[in-house]
C-alpha positions, 0 to 999 in steps of 0.5 A: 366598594361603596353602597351610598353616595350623597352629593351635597351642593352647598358648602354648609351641606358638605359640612353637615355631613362630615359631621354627621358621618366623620371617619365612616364616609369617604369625600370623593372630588376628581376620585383618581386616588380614592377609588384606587384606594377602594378598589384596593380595599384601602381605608374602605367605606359604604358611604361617598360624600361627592363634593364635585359639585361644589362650584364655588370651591373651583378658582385660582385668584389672588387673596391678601398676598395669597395666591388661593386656589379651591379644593377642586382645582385640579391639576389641569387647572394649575396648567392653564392658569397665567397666576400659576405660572407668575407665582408658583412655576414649581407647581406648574411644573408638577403638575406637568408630570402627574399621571397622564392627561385623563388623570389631570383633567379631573385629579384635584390638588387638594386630593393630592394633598390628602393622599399623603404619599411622599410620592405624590407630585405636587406636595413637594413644591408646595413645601417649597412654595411655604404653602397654608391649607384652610381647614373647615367644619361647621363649627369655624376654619383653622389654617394650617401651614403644610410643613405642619400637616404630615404625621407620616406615610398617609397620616395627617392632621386632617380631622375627620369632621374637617373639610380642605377647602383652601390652598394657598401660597404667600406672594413674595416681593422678592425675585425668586426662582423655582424649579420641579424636577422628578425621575420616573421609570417612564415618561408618563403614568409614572410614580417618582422614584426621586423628586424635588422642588426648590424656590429661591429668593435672591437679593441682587445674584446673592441668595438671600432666602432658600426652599428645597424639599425632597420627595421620595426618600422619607415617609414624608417629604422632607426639607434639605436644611443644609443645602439652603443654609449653606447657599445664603448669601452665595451666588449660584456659580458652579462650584457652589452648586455642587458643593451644596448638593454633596451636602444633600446627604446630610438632609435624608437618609433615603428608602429602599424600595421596590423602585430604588435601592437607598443608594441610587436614591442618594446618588440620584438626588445629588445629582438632580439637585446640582442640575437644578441649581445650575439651571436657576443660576441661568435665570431661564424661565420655563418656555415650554409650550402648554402641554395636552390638555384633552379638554375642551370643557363645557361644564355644567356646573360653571355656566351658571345653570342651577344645580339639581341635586342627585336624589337617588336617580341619575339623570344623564344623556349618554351620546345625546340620548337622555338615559335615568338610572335609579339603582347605579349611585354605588357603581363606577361610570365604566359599570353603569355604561356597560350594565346599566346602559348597555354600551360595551364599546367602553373597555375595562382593562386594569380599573385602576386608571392606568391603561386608558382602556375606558377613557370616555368624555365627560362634558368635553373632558377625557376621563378614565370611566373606572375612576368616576363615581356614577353619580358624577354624571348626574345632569352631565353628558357622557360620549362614548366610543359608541357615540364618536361617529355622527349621523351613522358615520364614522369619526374620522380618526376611526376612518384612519385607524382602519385605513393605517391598520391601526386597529391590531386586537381591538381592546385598547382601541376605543380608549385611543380613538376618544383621547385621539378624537380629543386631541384633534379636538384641541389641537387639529394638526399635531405634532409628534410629541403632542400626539404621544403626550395625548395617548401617554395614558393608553396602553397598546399590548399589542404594541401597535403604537406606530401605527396608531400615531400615522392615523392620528398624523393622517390628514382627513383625521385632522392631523398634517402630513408628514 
């Protein structure tokens, strides 16, 4: 693991240090992949160069034709955004699948980018969306189109003296139509065993311009060239989305791994790729309803406060209560709170960011603890578990979970009371699939979820009968 953090606050800082430090440090934003990967001992560094508090990197906007978004948007972000949803609907609908809500609340897109999996969410529809990338060092920016910047299975053209600082998408005049559609081993917290994005551009009901990329089946994302050949100048009837979608097999010669076999990869792309032509020969707009965002931000860094740049000491407040560390910055939030603060209500269970075990908030954000830097919580506000209840009372949703025997072992529990707590926070009378949508990132061994989902529908929990 890592022994220094640095957390530069100005771009020009940033900048400074990559240079000085290069292929030796790590930049660490929202930290659900590169902790993962540290903890696996992937690509290992001493030094972490935290950029989150970079503030001016945090926008979605309209640039010169482009739709631009800031290194640390994160895939929340892109949910919430009405520009997204104008101009990049493929992306929103990625962004819908990744992880669970405590990944999308602090997972950036850029980060994503950078990881460089052929597995990763959102590259496909970026690709699909003809997307650029800003690169900087302290020297000057290049700009990059994205179908440029793979080399192979986590290999980029990403120096290591270069910053992402920028992504962006060209607005098109023209009526266009996308779609994201990914198949998972399970609903949430799933890696895609296939995905695709498509945008198309029609003049009239005739395709005059096609996008379709393909994730999953190659060491990169790879573009069906075939299939958007053949659809030019064609109109979206079904017997021509079916052919092109048999020709999908001239575009990728799909892996075997450990989640599918080639063969059902390649049977599974076709079919996916044909259901999501006919869906965009329908000319529906994606109507869902926002989807769970357990968040209800008050970020320090947004409201116009002045930064205080981390100096070796952690000044935090923890459940109200001011608390300074000085020798935690190589440590993880979920270490510090349990060593150094002393709240052991906060459980680890994989440390990986996959059972929710640890989720805790952090200025109104549910996070996974186990994916966040110390450092992070430097002039921010941390609740946990222990600090759920108010004037020695208990929450209402703990209230409900003893009265509905919800409790089972207990060591899951404080993760879903504080993404439960959220969810009331955000929506006080949820339905069914929002309270499944809150704690699709909080595993139960107990398999208690039943009961779990009656004291979160309890009345005096916020909820409504049923």
């Amino acid at each position: 693991m890592w022994q220094t953090c640095l957390q530069p606050t100005t771009m020009v800082e940033t900048l400074e240090l990559l240079q000085q430090y290069g292929a030796e440090a790590r930049l660490v934003a929202g930290g659900t992949d590169v902790l993962v990967e540290l903890q696996r001992g992937v690509r290992p560094a001493t030094t972490l160069i935290d950029v989150s508090a970079l503030r001016e990197l945090k926008y979605i906007r309209i640039n010169d034709h482009y739709l631009s978004m800031g290194a640390l948007t994160t895939h929340n972000d892109i949910l919430q955004s009405s520009l997204c949803q104008e101009y990049a609907i493929p992306l929103v609908q990625a962004c819908r699948e990744v992880g669970a809500p405590q990944i999308r609340t602090r997972a950036t897109v850029a980060g994503n980018i950078l990881t460089a999996s052929p597995a990763n969410d959102t590259i496909p529809p970026l690709l699909a969306l003809d997307s650029e990338l800003v690169l900087a060092t302290s020297a000057g920016e290049r700009v990059i189109p994205l179908c440029q910047f793979y080399r192979g299975v986590r290999r980029t053209e990403l120096r290591s003296n270069e910053f992402l600082r920028e992504i962006r998408v060209p607005i098109v005049a023209a009526e266009r139509r996308g779609l994201f559609s990914k198949l998972g081993l399970r609903r949430a917290q799933a890696i895609s065993v296939i995905n695709l994005a498509l945008m198309l551009s029609f003049e009239g009901d005739f395709v005059c311009d096609a996008r379709i990329t393909l994730g999953c089946v190659a060491p990169t994302v790879v573009r069906a060239m075939n299939v958007e050949k053949f659809l030019l100048g064609k109109r979206l009837q079904a017997a021509i989305c079916q052919q092109a979608a048999q020709l999908v097999v001239h575009d990728c010669a799909p892996i075997d791994d450990v989640r599918a076999s080639a063969a059902y990869r390649l049977l599974t792309v076709t079919n996916l790729l044909e259901q999501g032509l006919v869906t965009l020969s329908r000319k529906e707009r994606d109507t869902r309803s926002r989807p769970i965002l357990l968040e209800t931000i008050v970020d320090a860094y947004a409201q116009g406060s002045e930064v205080v740049p981390f100096r070796g000491t952690i000044e935090t407040i923890i459940n109200g209560r001011s608390y300074s560390f000085s020798n935690a910055q190589q440590k993880t939030l979920l270490n510090l709170l349990r060593e150094d603060a002393r709240l052991t209500g906060t459980k680890e269970g994989c440390a990986e960011g996959e059972c929710g075990a640890c989720s805790v908030w952090l200025d109104g954000q549910v996070v996974m603890s186990c994916l966040v830097p110390a450092v992070q919580v430097h002039q921010r506000s941390v609740t946990t578990i222990e600090g759920l209840g108010t004037s020695g009372q208990l929450h209402p949703l703990q209230q409900a979970f003893i009265d509905s025997a919800a409790v089972q072992c207990g060591f899951c529990i404080p993760g879903m009371l504080m993404a439960g707590a959220k969810l009331l926070d955000e929506c006080p009378s949820p339905n069914e699939e929002q309270m499944r949508s809150a704690l699709s990132g909080n595993i139960c061994r107990c398999t208690g979820y039943r009961k779990i989902l009656d004291a979160l529908a309890q009345p005096q929990a916020g909820g409504q009968e049923r």
